[in-house]
Backbone as a ProteinNet text record, in pm:
[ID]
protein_1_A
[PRIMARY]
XXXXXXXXXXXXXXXXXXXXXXXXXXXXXXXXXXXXXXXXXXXXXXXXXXXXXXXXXXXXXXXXXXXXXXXXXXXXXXXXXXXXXXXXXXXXXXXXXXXXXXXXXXXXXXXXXXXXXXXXXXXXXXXXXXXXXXXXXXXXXXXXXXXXXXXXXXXXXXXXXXXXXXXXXXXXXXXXXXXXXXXXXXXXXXXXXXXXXXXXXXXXXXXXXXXXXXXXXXXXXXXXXXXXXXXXXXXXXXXXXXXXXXXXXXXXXXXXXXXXXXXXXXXXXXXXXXXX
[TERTIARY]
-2445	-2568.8	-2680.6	-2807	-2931.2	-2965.4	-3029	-3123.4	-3220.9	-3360.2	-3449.3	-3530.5	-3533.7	-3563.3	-3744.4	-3775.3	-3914.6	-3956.3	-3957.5	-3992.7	-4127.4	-4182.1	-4313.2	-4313	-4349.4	-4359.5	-4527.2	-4518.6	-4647.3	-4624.5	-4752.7	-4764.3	-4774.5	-4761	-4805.9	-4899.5	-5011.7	-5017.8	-4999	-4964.9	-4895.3	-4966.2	-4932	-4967.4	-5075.4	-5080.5	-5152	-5133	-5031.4	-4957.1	-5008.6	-5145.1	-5199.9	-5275.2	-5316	-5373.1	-5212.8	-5166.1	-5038.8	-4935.4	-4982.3	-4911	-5081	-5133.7	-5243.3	-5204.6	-5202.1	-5188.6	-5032.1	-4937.9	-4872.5	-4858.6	-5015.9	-5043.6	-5088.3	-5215.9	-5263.5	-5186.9	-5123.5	-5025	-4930	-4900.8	-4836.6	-4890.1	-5068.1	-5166.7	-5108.6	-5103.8	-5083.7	-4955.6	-4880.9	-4745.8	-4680.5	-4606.8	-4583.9	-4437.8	-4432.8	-4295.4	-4220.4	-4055.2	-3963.5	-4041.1	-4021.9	-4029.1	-3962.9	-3862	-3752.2	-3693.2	-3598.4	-3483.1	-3350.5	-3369.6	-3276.4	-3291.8	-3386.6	-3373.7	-3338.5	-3288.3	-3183.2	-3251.3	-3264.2	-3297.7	-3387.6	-3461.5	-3562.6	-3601.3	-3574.1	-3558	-3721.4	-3808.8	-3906.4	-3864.8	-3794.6	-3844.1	-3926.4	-3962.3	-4051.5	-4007.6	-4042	-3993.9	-3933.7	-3916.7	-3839.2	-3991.4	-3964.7	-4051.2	-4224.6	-4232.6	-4370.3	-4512.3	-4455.4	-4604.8	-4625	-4530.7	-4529	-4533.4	-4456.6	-4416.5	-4330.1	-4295.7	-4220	-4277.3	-4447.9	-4478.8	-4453.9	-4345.5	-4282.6	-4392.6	-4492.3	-4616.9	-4662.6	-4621.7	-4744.6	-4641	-4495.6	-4395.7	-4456.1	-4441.1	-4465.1	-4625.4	-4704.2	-4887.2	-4877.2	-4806.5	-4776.5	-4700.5	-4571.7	-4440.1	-4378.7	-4318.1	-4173.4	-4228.9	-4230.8	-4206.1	-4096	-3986.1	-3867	-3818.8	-3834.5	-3941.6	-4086.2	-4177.1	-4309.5	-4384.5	-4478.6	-4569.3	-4523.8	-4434	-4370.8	-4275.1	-4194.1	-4138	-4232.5	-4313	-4404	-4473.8	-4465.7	-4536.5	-4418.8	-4309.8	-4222.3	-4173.6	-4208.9	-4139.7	-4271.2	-4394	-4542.9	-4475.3	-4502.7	-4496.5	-4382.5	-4230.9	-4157.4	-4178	-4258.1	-4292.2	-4398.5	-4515.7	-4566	-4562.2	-4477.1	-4423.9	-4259.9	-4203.6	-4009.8	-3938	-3976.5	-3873	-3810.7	-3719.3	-3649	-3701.8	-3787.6	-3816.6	-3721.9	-3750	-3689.7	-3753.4	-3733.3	-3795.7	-3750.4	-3800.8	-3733.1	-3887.8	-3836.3	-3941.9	-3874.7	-3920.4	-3910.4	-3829.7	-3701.9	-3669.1	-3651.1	-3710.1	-3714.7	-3532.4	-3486	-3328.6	-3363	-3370.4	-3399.9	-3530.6	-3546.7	-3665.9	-3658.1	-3557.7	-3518.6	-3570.7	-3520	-3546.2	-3394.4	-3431.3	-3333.4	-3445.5	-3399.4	-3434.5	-3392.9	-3478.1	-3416.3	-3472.3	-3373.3	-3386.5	-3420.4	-3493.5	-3517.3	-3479.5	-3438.3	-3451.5	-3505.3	-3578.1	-3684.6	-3611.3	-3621.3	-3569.3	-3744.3	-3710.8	-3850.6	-3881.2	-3801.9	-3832.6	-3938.7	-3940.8	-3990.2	-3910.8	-3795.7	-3736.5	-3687.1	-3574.5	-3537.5	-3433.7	-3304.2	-3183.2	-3078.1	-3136.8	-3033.5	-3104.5	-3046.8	-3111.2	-2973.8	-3032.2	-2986.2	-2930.6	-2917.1	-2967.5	-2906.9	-2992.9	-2990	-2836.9	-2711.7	-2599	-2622.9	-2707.7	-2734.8	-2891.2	-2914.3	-3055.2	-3040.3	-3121	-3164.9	-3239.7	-3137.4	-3176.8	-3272.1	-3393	-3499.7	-3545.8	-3490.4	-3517.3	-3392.5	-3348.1	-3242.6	-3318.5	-3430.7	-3482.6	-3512	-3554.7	-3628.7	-3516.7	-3395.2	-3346.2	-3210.3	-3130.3	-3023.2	-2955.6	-2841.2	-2765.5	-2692.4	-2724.2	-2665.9	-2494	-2390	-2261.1	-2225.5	-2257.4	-2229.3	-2302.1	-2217.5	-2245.5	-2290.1	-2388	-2471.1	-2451.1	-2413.6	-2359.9	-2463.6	-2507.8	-2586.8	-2538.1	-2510.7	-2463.6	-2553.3	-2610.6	-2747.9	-2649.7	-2612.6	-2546.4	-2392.3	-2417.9	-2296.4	-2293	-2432.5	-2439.5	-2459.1	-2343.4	-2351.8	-2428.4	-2504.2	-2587.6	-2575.6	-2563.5	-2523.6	-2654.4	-2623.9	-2775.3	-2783.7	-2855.3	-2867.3	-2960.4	-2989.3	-3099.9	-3141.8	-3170.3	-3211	-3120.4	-3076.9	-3011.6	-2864.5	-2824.1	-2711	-2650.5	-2712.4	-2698.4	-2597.7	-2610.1	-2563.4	-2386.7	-2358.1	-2223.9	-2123.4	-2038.9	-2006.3	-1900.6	-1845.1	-1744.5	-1816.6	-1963.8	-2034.8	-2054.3	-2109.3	-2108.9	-1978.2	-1886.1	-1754.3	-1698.9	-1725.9	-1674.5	-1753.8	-1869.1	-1977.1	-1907.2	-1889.1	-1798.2	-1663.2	-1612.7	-1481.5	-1496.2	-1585.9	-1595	-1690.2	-1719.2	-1774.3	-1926.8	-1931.9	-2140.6	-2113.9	-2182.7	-2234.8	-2372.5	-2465.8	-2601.5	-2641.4	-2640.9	-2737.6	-2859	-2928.5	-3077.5	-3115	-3159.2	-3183.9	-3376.4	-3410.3	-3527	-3547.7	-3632.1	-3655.1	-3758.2	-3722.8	-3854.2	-3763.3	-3767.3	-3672.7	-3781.9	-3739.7	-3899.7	-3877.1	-3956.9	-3918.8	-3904.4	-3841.6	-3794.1	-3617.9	-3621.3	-3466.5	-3490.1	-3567.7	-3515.7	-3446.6	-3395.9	-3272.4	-3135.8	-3169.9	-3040.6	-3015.3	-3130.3	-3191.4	-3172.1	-3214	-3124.4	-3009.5	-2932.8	-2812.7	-2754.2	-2789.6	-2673.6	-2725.9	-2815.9	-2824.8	-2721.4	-2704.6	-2674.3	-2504.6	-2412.4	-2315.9	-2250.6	-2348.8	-2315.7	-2274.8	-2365.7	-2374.3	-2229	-2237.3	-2076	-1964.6	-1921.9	-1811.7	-1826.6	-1879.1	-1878.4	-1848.9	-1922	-1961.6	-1995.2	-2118.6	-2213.6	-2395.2	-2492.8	-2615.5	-2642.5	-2746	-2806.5	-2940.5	-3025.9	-3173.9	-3259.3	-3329.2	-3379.4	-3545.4	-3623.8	-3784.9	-3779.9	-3833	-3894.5	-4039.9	-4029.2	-4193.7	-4262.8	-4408.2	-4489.9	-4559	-4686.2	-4761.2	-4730.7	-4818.8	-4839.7	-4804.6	-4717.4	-4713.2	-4776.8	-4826	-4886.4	-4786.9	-4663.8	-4596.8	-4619.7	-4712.9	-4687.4	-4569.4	-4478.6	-4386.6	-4452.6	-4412.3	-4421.7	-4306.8	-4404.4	-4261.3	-4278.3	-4192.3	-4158.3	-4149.5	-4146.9	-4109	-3987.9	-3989	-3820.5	-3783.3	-3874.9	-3774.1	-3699.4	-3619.7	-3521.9	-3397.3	-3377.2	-3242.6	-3163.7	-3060.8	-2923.6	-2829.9	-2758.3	-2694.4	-2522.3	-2422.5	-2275	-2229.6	-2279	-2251	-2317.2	-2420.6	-2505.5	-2604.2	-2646.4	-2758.5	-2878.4	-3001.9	-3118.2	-3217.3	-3202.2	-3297.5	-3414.3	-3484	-3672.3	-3716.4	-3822.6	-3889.4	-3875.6	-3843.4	-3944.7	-4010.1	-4113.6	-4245	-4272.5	-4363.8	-4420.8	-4598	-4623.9	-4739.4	-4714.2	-4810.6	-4820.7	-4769.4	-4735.4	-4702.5	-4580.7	-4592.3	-4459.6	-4389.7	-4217.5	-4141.6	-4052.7	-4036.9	-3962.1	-3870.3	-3678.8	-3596.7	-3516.3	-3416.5	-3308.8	-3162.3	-3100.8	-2945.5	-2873.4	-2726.9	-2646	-2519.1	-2468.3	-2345.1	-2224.5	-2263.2	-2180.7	-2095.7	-2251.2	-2210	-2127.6	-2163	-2007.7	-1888.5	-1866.5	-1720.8	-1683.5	-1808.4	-1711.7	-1686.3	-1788.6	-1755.2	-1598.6	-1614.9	-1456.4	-1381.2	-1391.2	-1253.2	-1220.4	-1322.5	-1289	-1270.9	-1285.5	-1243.4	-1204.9	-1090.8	-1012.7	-1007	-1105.9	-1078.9	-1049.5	-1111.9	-1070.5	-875.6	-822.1	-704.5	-633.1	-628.8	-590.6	-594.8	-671.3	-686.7	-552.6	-508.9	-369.3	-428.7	-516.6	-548.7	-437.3	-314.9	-184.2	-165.3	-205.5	-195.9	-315.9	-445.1	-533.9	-495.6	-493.8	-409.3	-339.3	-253.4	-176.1	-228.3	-236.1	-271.7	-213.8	-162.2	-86.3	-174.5	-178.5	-230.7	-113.5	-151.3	-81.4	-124.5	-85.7	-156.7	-111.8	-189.4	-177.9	-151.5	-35.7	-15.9	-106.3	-208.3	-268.5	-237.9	-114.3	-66.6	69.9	98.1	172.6	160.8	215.2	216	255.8
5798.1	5841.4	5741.6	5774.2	5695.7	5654	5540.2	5527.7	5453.4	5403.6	5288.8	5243.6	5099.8	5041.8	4949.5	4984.8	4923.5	4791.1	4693.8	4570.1	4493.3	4548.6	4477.3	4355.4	4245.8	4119.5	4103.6	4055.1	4044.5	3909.3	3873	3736.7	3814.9	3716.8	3737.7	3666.9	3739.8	3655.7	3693.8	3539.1	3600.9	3666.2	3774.1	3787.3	3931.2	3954.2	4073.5	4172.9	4261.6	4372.1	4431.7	4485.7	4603.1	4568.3	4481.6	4408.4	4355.2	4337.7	4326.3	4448.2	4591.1	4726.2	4748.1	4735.1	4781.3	4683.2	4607.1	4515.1	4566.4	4608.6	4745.8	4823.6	4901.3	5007.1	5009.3	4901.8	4898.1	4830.3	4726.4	4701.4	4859.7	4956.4	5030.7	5158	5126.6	5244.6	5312.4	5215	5262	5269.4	5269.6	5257.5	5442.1	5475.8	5619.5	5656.9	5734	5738.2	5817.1	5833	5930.5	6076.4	6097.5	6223.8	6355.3	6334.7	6449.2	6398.4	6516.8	6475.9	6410.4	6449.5	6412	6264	6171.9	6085	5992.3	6065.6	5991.9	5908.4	5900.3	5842	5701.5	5670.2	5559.7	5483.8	5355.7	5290.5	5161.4	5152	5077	4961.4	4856.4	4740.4	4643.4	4628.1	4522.2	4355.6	4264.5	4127.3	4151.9	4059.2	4048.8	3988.5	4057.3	4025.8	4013	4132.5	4126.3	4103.5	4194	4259.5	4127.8	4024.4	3965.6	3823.5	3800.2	3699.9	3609.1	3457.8	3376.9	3335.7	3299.4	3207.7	3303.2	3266.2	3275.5	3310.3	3261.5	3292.6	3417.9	3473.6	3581.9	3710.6	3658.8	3774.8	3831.2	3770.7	3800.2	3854.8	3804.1	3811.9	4004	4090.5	4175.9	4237.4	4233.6	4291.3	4321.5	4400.8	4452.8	4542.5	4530.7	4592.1	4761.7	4706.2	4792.6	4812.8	4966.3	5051	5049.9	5053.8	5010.8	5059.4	4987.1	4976.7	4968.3	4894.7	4835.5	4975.5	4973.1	5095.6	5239	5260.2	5377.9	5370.5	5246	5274.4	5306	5240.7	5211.7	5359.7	5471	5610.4	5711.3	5615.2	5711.4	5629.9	5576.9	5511.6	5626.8	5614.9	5704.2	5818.7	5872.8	6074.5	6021.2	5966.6	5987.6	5945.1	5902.9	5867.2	5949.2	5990.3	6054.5	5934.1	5787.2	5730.8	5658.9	5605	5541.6	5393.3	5348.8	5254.8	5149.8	5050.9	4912	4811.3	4765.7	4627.4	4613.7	4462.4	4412.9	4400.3	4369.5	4362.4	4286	4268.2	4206.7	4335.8	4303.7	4408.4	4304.3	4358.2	4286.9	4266.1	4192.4	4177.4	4089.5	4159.9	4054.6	3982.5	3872	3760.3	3748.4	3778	3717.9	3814.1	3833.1	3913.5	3917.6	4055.9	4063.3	4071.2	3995.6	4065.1	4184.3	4271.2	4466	4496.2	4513.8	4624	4749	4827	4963.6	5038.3	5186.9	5252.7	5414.7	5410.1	5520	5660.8	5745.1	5861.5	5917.4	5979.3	6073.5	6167.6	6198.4	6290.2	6234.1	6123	6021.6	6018	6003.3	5943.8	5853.6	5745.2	5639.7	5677.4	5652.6	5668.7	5527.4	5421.6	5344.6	5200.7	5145.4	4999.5	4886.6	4780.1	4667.3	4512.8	4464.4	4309.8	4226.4	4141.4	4008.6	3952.4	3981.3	3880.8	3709.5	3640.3	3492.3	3421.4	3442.6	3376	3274.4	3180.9	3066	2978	2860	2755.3	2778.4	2721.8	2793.1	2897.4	2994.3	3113.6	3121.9	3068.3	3063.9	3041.4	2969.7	2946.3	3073.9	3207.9	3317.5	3406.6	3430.6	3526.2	3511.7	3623	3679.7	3694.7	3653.7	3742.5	3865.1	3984.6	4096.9	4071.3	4165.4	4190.1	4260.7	4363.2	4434.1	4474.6	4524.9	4545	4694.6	4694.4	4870.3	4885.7	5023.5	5090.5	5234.9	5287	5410.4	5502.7	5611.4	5664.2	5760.1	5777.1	5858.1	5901.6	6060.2	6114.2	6064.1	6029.8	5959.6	5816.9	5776.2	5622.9	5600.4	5450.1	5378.7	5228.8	5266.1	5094.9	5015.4	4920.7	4774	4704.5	4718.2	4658.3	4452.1	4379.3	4256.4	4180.4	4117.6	4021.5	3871.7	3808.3	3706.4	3582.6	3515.6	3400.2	3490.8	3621.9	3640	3639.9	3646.6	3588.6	3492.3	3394	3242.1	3279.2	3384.1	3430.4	3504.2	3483.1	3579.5	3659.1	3623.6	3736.5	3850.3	3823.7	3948.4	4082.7	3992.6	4127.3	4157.4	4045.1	4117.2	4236.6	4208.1	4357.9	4424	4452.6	4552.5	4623	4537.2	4554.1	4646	4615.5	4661.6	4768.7	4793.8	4923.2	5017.2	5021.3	5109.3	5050	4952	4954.8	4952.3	5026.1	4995.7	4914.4	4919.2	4870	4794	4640.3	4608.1	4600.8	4636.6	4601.5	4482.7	4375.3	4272	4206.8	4264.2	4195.7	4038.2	3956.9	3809	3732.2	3637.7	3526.7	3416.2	3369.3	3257.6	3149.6	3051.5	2941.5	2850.6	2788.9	2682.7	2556.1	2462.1	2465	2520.6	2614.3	2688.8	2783.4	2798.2	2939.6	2913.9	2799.9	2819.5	2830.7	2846.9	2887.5	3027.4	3061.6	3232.4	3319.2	3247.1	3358.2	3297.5	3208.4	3206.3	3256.9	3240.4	3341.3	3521	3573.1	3669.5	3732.4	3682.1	3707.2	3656.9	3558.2	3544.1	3681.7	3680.7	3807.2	3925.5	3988.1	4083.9	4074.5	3939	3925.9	3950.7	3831.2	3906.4	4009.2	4091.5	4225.8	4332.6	4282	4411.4	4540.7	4494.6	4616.8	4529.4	4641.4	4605.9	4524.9	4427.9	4355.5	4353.6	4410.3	4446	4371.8	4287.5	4181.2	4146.6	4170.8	4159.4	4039.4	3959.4	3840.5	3796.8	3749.1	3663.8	3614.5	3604.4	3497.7	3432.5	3312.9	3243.5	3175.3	3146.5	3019.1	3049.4	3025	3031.2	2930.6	2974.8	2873.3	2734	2749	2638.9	2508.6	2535.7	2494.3	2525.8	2639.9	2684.6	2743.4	2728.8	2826.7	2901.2	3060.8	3095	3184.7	3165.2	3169	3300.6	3402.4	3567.2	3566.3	3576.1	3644.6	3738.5	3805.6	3963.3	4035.5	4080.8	4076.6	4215	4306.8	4376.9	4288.7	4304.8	4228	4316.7	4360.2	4462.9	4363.3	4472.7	4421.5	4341.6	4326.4	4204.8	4037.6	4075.8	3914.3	3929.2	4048.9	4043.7	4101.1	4031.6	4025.8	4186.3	4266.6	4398.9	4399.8	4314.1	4291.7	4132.7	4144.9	4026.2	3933.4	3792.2	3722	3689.5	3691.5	3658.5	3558.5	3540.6	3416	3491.3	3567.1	3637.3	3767.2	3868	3950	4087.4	4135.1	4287	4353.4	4483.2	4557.3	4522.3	4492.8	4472.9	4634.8	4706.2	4827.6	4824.5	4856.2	4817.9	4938.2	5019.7	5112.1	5060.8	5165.1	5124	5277.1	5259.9	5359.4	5355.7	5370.7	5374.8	5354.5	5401.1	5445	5308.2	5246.7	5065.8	5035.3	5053.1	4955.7	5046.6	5117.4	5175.4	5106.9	5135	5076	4889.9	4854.3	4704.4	4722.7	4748.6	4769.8	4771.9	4876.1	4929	4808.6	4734.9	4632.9	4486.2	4450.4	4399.6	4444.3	4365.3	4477.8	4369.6	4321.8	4216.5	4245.1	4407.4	4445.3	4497.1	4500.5	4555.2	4495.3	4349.8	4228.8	4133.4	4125.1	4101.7	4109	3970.9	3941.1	3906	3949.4	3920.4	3844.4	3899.2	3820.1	3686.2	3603.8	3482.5	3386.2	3454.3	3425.3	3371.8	3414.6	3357.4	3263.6	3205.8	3122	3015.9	2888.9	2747.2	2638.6	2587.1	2471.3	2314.8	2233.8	2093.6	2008.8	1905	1842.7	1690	1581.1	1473.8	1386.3	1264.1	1148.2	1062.1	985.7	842	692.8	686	562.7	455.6	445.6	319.9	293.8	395.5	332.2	282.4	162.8	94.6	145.2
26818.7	26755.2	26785.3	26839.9	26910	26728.3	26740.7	26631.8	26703.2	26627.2	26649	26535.3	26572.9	26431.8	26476.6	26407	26348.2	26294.8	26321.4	26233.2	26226.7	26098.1	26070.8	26073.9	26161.8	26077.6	26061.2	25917.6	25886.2	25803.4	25777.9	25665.6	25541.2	25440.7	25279.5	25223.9	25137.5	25045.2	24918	24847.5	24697.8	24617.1	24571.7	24447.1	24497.1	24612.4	24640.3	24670.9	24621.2	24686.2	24738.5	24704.1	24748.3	24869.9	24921.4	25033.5	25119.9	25093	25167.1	25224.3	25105.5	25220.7	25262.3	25272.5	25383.6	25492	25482.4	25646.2	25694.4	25640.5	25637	25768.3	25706	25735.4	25858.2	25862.2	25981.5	26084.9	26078.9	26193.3	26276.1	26162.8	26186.7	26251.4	26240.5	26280.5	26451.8	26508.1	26604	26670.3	26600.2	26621.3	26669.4	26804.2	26812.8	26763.9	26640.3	26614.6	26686.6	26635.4	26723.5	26791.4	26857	26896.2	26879.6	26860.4	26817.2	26693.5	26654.4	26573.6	26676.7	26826.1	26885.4	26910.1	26881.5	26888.7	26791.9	26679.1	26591.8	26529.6	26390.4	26276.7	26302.5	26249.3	26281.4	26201.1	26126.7	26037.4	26055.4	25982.2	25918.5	25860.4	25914.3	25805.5	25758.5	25633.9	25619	25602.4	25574	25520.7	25389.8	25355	25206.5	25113.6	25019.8	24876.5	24987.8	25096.1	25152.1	25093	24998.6	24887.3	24766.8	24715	24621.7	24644.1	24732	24784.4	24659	24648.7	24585	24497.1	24472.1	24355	24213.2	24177.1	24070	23908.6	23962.3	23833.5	23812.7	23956.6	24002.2	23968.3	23901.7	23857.3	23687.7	23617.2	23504.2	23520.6	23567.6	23577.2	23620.4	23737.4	23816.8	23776.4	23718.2	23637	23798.8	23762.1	23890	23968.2	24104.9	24193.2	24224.2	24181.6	24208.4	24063	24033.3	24032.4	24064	24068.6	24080.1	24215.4	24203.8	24338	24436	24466.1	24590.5	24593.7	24548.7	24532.3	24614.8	24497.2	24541.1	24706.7	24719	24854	24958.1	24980.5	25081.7	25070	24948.7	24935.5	25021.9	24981	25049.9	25199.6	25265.1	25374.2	25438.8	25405.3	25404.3	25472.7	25368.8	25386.7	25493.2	25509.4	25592.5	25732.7	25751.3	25877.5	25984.1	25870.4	25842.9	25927.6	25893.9	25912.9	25757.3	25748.2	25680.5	25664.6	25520.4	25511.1	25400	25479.1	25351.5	25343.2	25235	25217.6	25048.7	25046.7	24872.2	24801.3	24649.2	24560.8	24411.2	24309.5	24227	24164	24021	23973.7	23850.1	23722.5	23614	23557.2	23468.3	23475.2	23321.7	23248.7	23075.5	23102.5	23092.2	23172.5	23291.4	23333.5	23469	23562.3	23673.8	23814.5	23872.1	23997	24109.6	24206.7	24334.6	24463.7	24530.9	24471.1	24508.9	24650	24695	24839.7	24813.9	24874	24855.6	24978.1	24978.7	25095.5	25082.7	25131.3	25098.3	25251.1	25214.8	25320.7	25336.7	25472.8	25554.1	25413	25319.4	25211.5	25120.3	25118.2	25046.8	24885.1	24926.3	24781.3	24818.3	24731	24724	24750.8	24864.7	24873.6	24835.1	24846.5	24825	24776.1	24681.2	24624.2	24660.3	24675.9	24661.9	24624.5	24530.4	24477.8	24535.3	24599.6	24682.5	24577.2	24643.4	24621	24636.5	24703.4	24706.3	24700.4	24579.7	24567.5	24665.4	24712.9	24816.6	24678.9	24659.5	24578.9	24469.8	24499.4	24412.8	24336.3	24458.7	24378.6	24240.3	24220.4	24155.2	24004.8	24019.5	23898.1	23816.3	23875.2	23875	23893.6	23957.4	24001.4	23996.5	23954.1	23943.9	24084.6	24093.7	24188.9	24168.9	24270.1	24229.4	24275.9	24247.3	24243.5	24312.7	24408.3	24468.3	24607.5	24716.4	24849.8	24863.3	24957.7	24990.8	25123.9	25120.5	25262.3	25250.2	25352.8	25330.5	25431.4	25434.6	25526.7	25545.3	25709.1	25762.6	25906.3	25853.4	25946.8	25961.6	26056.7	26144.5	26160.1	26096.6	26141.1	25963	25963.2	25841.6	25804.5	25739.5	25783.9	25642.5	25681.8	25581.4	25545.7	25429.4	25396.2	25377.1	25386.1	25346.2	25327.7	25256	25229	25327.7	25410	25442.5	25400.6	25337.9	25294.9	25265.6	25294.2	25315.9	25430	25545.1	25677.6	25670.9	25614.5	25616	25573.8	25518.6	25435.7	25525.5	25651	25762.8	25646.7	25549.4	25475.2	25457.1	25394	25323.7	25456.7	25565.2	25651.5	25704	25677.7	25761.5	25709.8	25548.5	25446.6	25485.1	25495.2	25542.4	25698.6	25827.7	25881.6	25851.1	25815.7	25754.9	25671.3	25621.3	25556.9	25632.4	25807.8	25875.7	25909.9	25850.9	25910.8	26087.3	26138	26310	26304	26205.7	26181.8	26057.8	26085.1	25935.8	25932.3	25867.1	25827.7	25669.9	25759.1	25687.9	25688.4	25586.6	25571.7	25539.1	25537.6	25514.9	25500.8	25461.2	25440.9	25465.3	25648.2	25679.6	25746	25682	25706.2	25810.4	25861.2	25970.5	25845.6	25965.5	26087	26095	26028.5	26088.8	26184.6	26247.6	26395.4	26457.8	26457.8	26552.2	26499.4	26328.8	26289.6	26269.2	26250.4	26249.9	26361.7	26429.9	26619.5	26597.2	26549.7	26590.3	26540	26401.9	26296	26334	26364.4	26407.7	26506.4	26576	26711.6	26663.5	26592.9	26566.6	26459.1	26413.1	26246.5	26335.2	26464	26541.4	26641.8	26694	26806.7	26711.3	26601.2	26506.6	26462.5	26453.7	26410.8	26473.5	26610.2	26737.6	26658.8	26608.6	26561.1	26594.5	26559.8	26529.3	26456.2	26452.9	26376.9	26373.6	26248.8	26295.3	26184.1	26208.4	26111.8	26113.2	26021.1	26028.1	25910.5	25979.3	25919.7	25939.7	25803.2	25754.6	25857.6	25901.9	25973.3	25892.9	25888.7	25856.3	25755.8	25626.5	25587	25451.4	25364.1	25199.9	25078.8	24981.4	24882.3	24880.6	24905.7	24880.5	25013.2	25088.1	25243.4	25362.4	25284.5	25397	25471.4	25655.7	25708.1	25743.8	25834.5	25863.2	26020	26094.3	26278.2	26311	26204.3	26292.7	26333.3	26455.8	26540.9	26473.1	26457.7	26398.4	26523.1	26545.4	26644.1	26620.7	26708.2	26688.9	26814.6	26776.2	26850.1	26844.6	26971.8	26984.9	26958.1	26987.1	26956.7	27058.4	27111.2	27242.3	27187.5	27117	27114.8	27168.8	27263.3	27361.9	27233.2	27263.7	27180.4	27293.4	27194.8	27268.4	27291.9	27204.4	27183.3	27203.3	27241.3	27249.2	27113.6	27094.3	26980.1	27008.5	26871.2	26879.3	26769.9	26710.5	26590.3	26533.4	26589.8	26519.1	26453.5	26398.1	26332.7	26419.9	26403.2	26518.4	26494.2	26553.8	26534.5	26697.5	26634.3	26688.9	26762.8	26806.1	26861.4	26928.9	26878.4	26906.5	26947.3	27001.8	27000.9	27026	26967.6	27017.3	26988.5	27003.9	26979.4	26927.9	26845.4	26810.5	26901.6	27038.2	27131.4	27194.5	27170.7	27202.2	27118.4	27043.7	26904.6	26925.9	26976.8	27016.5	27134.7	27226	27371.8	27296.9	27279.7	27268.3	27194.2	27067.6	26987.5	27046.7	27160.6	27285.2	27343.1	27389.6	27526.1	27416.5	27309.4	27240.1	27071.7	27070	26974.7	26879.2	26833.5	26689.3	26548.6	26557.5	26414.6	26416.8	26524.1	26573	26548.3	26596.5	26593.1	26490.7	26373.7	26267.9	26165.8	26143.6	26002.3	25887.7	25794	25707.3	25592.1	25602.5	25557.9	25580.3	25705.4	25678.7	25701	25658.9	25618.4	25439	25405.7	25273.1	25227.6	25337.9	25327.5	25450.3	25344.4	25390.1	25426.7	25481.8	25522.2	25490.5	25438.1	25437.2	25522.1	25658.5	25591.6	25611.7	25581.9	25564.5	25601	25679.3	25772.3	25642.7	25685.3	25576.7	25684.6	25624.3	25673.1	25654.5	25571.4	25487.7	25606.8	25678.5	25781.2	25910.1	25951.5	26066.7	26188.9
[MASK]
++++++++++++++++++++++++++++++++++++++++++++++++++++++++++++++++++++++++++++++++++++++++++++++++++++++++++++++++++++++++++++++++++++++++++++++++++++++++++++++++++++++++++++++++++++++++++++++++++++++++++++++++++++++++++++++++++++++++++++++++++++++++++++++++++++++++++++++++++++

């Protein structure tokens, strides 16, 4: 099954949602979508927490996203385009927050939500980790959803893996100076898997003085990178096919080969330094 994926990278600034899906919009003005239905489902992503960004002040000042604004747009964006949009937003949790994924269908409803399983340090002050893993199934193709600082976790996508994803879609806010852990773990998450890996990340400058490098990037089941990186503002335009993660599977058979049985069992054993 053909798909192609979309990746906005845009900057943020905090605290402005509504000036943040217009720059959205217009990056996306000229963008030419699928042409057919035969060209198989077409997925939009945005960064993570685009519209809100991190300063933590600007949560309570704004309330939640997911439901919300952020919400409502990524469902308008949606219908008016018939691709499949995502991106995260604030989701209120008692005082607290989740980092919610959304996935909006060409219908413009919401098909599938998410909560960021691994806040990233800080955010920890503000945010909940969610409990559970999202799989969406569009047709024939199953896509794995993930957050940015879940990258860093190879179990989380391996279950994603293991329970059928050919495609993840991972939005982000990954700051320098890590890009080179960011293509790497990209491109590693994608080889152990031998599936897609399709990832839109943050550019420019945050209130905190982070910056952040782009490389939004699809990576096919080989490791091979399909699109250019870049470090400025622009849409990224990626394709692949399902067809690839079979042949790769065929010509390597890791899920085949796989003893999860003595994965389990540990051996220690230990040097006596006290002998001569």
């Amino acid at each position: 099954m053909k798909f192609r994926v979309v990746l906005v990278q845009v900057p943020c600034e905090e605290g402005r949602r509504e000036e943040n899906s217009q720059r959205v919009r217009e990056l996306l003005r000229t963008h030419r979508y699928r042409a057919s239905e035969d060209s198989g489902p077409e997925f939009i992503v945005l960064p993570e927490l685009f519209a809100i960004g991190f300063r933590h002040a600007d949560y309570e000042r704004l309330g939640q996203g997911v439901p919300g604004p952020t919400e409502d747009f990524v469902r308008e964006l949606a219908s008016e385009t018939g691709a499949f949009v995502v991106t995260t937003d604030i989701e209120a949790h008692g005082e607290r927050y989740y980092n919610t994924l959304v996935m909006a269908s060409p219908q413009g409803r919401t098909i599938a939500r998410y909560r960021k399983v691994h806040p990233f340090q800080a955010e920890k002050d503000v945010f909940d980790g969610g409990d559970t893993l999202a799989l969406v199934d569009i047709g024939d193709l199953r896509v794995g959803l993930q957050i940015c600082y879940d990258i860093r976790f190879p179990e989380m996508t391996r279950r994603l893996a293991l329970e059928g994803a050919e495609l993840v879609l991972i939005p982000a806010a990954f700051p320098n100076p890590r890009s080179h852990h960011w293509d790497a773990l990209l491109q590693a998450r994608a080889i152990e898997n031998l599936f897609f890996v399709a990832a839109a990340n943050r550019v420019g400058s945050a209130f905190d003085g982070k910056t952040y490098f782009g490389h939004s990037q699809l990576v096919d089941p080989w490791g091979v990178r399909r699109t250019e990186i870049e470090s400025s503002p622009r849409v990224i335009v990626g394709s692949g096919d399902t067809e690839a993660v079979k042949s790769a599977r065929t010509q390597l058979t890791c899920f085949e080969d796989r003893r999860p049985e003595a994965y389990e069992r540990v051996q220690v054993f230990r040097y006596d330094t006290t002998v001569k």
